[in-house]
ZAMAR-715419 format. One record per residue (C-alpha): residue in three letters; x, y, z. Coordinates in steps of 0.001 Angstrom, whole numbers, plus 500000, padded with zeros to 6 digits. Example, Ala and Ser with C-alpha at 12.3 -4.5 7.8 and 13.67 -1.06 7.14 Angstrom:
ALA512300495500507800SER513670498940507140
//
This chain:
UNK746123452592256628UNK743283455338256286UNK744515458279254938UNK744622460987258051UNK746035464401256117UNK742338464404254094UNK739639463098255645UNK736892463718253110UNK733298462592252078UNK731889463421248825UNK728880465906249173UNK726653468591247286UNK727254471970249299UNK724209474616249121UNK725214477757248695UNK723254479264251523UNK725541476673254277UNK727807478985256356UNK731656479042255401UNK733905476182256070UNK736161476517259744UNK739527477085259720UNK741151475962263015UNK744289476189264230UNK746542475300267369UNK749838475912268515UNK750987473205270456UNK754074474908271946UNK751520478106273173UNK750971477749277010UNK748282480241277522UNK747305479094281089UNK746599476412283755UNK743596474750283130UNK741184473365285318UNK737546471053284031UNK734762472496284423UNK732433469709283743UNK730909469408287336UNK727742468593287872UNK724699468735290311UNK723792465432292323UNK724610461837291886UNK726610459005291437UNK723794457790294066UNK720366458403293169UNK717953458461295673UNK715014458568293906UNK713330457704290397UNK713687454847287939UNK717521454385289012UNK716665454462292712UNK719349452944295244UNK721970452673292246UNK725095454449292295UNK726059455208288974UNK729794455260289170UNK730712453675285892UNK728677456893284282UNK730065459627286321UNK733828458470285389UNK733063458069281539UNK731763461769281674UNK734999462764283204UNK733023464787286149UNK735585466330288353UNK733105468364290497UNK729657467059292208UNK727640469877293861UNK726011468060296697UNK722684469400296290UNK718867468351295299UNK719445464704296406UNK716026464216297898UNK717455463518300996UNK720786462645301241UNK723082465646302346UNK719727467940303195UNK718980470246306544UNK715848468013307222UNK717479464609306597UNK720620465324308550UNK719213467715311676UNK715384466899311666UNK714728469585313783UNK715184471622310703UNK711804471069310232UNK710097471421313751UNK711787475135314201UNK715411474791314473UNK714236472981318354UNK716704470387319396UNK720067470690320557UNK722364471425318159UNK725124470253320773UNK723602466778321008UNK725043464533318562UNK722231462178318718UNK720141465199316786UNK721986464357313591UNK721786461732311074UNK724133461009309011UNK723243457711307175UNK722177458594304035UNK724250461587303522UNK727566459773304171UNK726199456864301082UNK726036459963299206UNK728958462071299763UNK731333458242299373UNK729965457844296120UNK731384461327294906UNK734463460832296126UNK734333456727295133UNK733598457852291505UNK737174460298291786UNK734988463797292206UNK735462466337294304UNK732368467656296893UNK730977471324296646UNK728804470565299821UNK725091472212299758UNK724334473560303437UNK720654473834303214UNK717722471904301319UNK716438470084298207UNK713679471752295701UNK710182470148297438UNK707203470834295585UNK704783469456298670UNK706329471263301356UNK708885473648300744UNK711623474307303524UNK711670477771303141UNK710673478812306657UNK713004481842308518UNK714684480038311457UNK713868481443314579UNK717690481460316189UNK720296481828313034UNK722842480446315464UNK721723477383315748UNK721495476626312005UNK725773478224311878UNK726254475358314790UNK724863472520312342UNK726217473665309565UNK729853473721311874UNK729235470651313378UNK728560468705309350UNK731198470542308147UNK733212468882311162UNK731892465950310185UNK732717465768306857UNK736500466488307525UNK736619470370306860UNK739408470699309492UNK741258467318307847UNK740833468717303922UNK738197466373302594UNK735401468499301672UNK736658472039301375UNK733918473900299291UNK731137475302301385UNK728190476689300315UNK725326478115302473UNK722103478103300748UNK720531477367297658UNK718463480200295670UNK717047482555298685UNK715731484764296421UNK712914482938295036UNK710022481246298159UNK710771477896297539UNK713988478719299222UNK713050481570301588UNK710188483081302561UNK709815486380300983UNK707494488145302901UNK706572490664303953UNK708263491602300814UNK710938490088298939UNK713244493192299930UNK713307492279303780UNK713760488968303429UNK716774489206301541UNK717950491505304030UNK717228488860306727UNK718999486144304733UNK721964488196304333UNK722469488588308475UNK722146484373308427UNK724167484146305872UNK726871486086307763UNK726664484423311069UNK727315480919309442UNK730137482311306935UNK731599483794309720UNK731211480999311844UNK732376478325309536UNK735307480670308378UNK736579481264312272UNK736568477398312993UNK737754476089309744UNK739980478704308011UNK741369476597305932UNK738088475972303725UNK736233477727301105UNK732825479481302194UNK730347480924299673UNK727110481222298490UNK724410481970297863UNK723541480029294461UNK721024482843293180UNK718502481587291154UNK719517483979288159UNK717234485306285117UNK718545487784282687UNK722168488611282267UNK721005492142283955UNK719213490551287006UNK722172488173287592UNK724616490828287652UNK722108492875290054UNK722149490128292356UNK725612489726293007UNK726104492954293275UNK723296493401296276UNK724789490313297827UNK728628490768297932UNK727820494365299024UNK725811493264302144UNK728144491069302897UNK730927494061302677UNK728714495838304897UNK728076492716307756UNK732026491999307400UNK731038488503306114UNK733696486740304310UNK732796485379300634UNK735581483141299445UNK733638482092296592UNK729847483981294886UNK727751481195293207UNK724868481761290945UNK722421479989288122UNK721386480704284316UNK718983478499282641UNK719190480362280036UNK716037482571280143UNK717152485202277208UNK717130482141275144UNK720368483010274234UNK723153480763272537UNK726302478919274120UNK728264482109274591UNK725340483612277289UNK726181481974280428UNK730383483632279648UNK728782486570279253UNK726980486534282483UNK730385485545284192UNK731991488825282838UNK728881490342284297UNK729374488618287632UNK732929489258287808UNK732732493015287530UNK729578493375289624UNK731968491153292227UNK734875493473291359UNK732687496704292077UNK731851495965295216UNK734919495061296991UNK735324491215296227UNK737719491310293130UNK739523487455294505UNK735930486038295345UNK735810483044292951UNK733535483106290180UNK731107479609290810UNK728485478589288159UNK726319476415290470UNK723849475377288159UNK723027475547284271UNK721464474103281464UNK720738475309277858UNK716919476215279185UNK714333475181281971UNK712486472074281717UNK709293473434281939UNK709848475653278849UNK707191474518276451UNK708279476818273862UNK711938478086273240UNK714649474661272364UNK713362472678275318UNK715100469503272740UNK718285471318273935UNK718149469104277163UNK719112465555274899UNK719299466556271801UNK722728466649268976UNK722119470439269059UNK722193470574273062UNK725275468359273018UNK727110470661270735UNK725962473737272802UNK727496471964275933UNK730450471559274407UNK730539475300272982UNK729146476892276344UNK731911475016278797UNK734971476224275785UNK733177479580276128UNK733355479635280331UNK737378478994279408UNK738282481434276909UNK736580484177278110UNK735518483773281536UNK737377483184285459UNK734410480695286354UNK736444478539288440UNK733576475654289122UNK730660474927287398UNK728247472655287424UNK725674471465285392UNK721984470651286443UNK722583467434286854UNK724826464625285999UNK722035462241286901UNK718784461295285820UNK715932463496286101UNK712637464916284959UNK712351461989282353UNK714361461031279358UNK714110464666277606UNK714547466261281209UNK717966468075282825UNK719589465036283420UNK722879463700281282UNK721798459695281826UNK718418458629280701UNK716132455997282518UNK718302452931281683UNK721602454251282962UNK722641455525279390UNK724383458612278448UNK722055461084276678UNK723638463038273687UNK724774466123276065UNK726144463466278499UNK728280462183275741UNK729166465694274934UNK730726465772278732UNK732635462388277669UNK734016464244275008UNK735145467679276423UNK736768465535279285UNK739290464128276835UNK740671467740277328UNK741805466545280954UNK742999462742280431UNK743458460765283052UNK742142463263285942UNK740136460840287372UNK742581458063287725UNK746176460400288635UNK745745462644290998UNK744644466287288805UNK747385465898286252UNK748713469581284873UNK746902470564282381UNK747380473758279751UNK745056475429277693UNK746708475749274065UNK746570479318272019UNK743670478571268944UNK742082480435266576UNK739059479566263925UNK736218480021266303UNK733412482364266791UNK730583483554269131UNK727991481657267527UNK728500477999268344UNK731552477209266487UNK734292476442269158UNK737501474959269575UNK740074474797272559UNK742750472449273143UNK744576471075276013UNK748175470096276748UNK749850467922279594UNK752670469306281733UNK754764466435280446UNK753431467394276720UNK753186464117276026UNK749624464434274444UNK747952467498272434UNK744229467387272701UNK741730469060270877UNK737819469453270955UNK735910471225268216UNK731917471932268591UNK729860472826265473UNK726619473855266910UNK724322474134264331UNK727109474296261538UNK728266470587260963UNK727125470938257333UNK729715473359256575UNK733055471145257270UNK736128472318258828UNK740001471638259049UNK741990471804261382UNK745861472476262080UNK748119471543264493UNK751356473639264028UNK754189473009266482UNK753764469131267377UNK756784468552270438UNK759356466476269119UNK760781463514269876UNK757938461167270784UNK758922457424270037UNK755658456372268796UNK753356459333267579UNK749438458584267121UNK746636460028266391UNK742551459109267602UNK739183461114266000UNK736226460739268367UNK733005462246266030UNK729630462826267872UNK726472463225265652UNK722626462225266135UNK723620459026264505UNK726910458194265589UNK727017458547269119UNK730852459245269850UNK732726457253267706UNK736293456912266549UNK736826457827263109UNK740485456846263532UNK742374455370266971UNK745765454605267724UNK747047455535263808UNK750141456490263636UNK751536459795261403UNK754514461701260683UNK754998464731263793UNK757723466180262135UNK755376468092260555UNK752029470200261308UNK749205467867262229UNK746429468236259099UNK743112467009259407UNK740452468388257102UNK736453467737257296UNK733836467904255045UNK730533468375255987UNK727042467358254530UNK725458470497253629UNK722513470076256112UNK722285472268259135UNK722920470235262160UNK725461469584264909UNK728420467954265686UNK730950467587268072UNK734912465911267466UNK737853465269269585UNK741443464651268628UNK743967464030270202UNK748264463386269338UNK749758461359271883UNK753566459223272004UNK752338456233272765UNK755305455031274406UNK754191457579277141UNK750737457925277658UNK748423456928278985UNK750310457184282162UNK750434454331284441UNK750213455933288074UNK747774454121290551UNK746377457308292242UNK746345458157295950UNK742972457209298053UNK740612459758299055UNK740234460913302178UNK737777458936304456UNK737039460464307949UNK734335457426310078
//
């Protein structure tokens, strides 16, 4: 049996290689429910591309996503696909079902919930480089009837989609028109947005309404913005269940940025009224694709993986982000673009970074949101060197992810003090994801000794690089549990 207590390779450390990590856990320290945050914008279907007309399920549920924002589909799920008229000035009757398509939206919204996720649905349009749909409509209540009547459609009153979110990014005029000046158009977006909150809240209480997904920029601008928005809708009465905003990263910052913009967003939210509004990270990604200059490789490469994996322990330990969702689970913008699969339906190196940090939430996919707590740790930093760990209401597993983002070379250990007792058949699996080994087990179903404090201790290389591990202790005897889960709900 490989030894498990002293995992070890035999290397030449350079003195200039940051100091070894010392992690620890206590198993039997609840700190709080936990919840994934590794959603994601777009997909399983793709409606465009090399992977055109597939629906890449099999993906989607090895990357654990929980969360789908139903947004920049290309079609599917979009103003102009589902109410044409969108496009011709907001002209046809918005009480005439025969005005709305639903076709291609419903393909896309069943193969979210087919692949296990859950829909944050998009009320507006996709990015559109040839024409964007950023035109003021002339009568704001016939866009809050549409929105009613797909919200209707898509079981709002039943509880099948329950996340609303009107608009996408009005601050920028691929969204919304900004003349005359930016100022008063932002002012006219906020009355729209306040008809069709207020609309949508009145006739489906029961549902979560936000928006608007700002397009972002610095930490300062970000916390500007939410600030200007939740105050107008103070003002207009306009309810704001949930405030949603992006970061690309444009301070070319490290993992810890986008928590530090949702302690920005938070008070800005708190400040003006809205201290419950939940905290929504619509979109992010370590940088913009079109950055020629600043860690574009961050989009596939080891060192993006690991800063995945850092940023989403980040958005837990110091953050109340309650969604968030990653630009985009799918493919996109070629191999070395946003997405987390590449061309031939494989999982690029962040992607596989998801795979891992979903190992914190085993089994969500397949019983129905299993309780989850986050574990009390210590070891990590503010630099890239993070570690969290999850436990199961049942505490029949312990599970542990550890991201060394730019500091693989320097080796950890890691301790697991207060293992619950009594399991019948105690074992132990290592997951290790490098540039060359592309998440795999080091160790799986090996059993140890959990009468005492789990040891594990790794020695790095000396190089600067990357890597991410997860371990987990499990009894055997109960887990993985074997519940078939409930259906989701399907409305004709």
């Amino acid at each position: 049996m490989r030894a498990l207590l002293a995992l070890s390779i035999a290397l030449t450390v350079p003195a200039a290689v940051m100091a070894e990590a010392h992690f620890t856990v206590d198993a039997n320290d609840l700190v709080a429910h936990v919840t994934p945050l590794n959603g994601v914008n777009s997909g399983p279907l793709e409606a465009r591309g090399p992977l055109a007309g597939q629906v890449l399920e099999d993906q989607y549920r090895e990357m654990g996503i929980p969360l789908v924002r139903a947004h920049d589909m290309y079609g599917p799920c979009d103003f102009e696909t589902i109410f044409p008229s969108s496009l011709a000035g907001w002209s046809a009757d918005p009480y005439d079902h025969s005005n709305y398509d639903f076709g291609w939206s419903d393909e896309a919204i069943e193969a979210i919930e087919g692949a296990g996720a859950e829909v944050m649905f998009r009320l507006g349009h996709s990015w559109n480089n040839d024409d964007p749909r950023n035109e003021h409509p002339p009568d704001f209540g016939v866009v809050a009837h549409v929105c009613k009547h797909i919200a209707m459609h898509y079981g709002a009153d039943a509880g099948r989609v329950t996340l609303w979110e009107i608009w996408n990014e009005p601050d920028i005029s691929m969204f919304w028109d900004q003349h005359p000046s930016p100022q008063k158009a932002m002012r006219k977006f906020y009355t729209l947005y306040s008809i069709c909150a207020k609309q949508l809240k009145d006739r489906f209480p029961e549902v979560m309404v936000g928006g608007p997904g700002m397009a972002g920029g610095t930490t300062t601008q970000i916390a500007a913005d939410a600030r200007a928005f939740a105050r107008a809708c103070k003002i207009k009465h306009a309810p704001l269940d949930f405030y949603s905003w992006h970061s690309y990263n444009r301070g070319a910052g490290g993992p810890y940025v986008f928590a530090e913009q949702a302690i920005a967003v938070r008070k800005a939210l708190a400040m003006e009224g809205y201290p419950d509004a939940l905290n929504v990270l619509g979109e992010w990604n370590a940088c913009n694709v079109h950055n020629t200059g600043w860690r574009r490789d961050l989009l596939w490469n080891m060192d993006g993986a690991a800063f995945t994996a850092a940023a989403l322990t980040y958005l837990h330990e110091h953050t109340d982000v309650k969604y968030a969702y990653r630009y985009r689970g799918d493919f996109h913008s070629g191999d070395e673009g946003y997405g987390l699969i590449d061309s031939t339906g494989a999982l690029k190196l962040p992607g596989l970074a998801f795979k891992a940090y979903s190992g914190l939430f085993p089994q969500w996919l397949t019983v129905m949101r299993p309780e989850t707590y986050r574990l009390g740790v210590s070891g990590g930093n503010l630099h890239g060197t993070t570690l969290m760990a999850t436990t199961d209401g049942n505490r029949r597993c312990v599970n542990v992810l550890v991201s060394l983002y730019q500091s693989g070379g320097s080796g950890f250990t890691l301790t697991v003090d207060n293992v619950p007792q009594g399991w019948d058949r105690p074992r132990v699996d290592h997951f290790i994801l490098t540039s060359q080994q592309a998440y795999e087990a080091i160790c799986e179903g090996e059993t140890y000794d959990n009468s005492v404090p789990f040891e594990l201790s790794w020695a790095g290389d000396g190089e600067m690089h990357s890597e991410v591990h997860f371990v987990r202790l499990y009894d055997a005897a109960h887990f993985p549990i074997d519940v078939t889960p409930a259906p989701m709900p399907l409305t004709p």
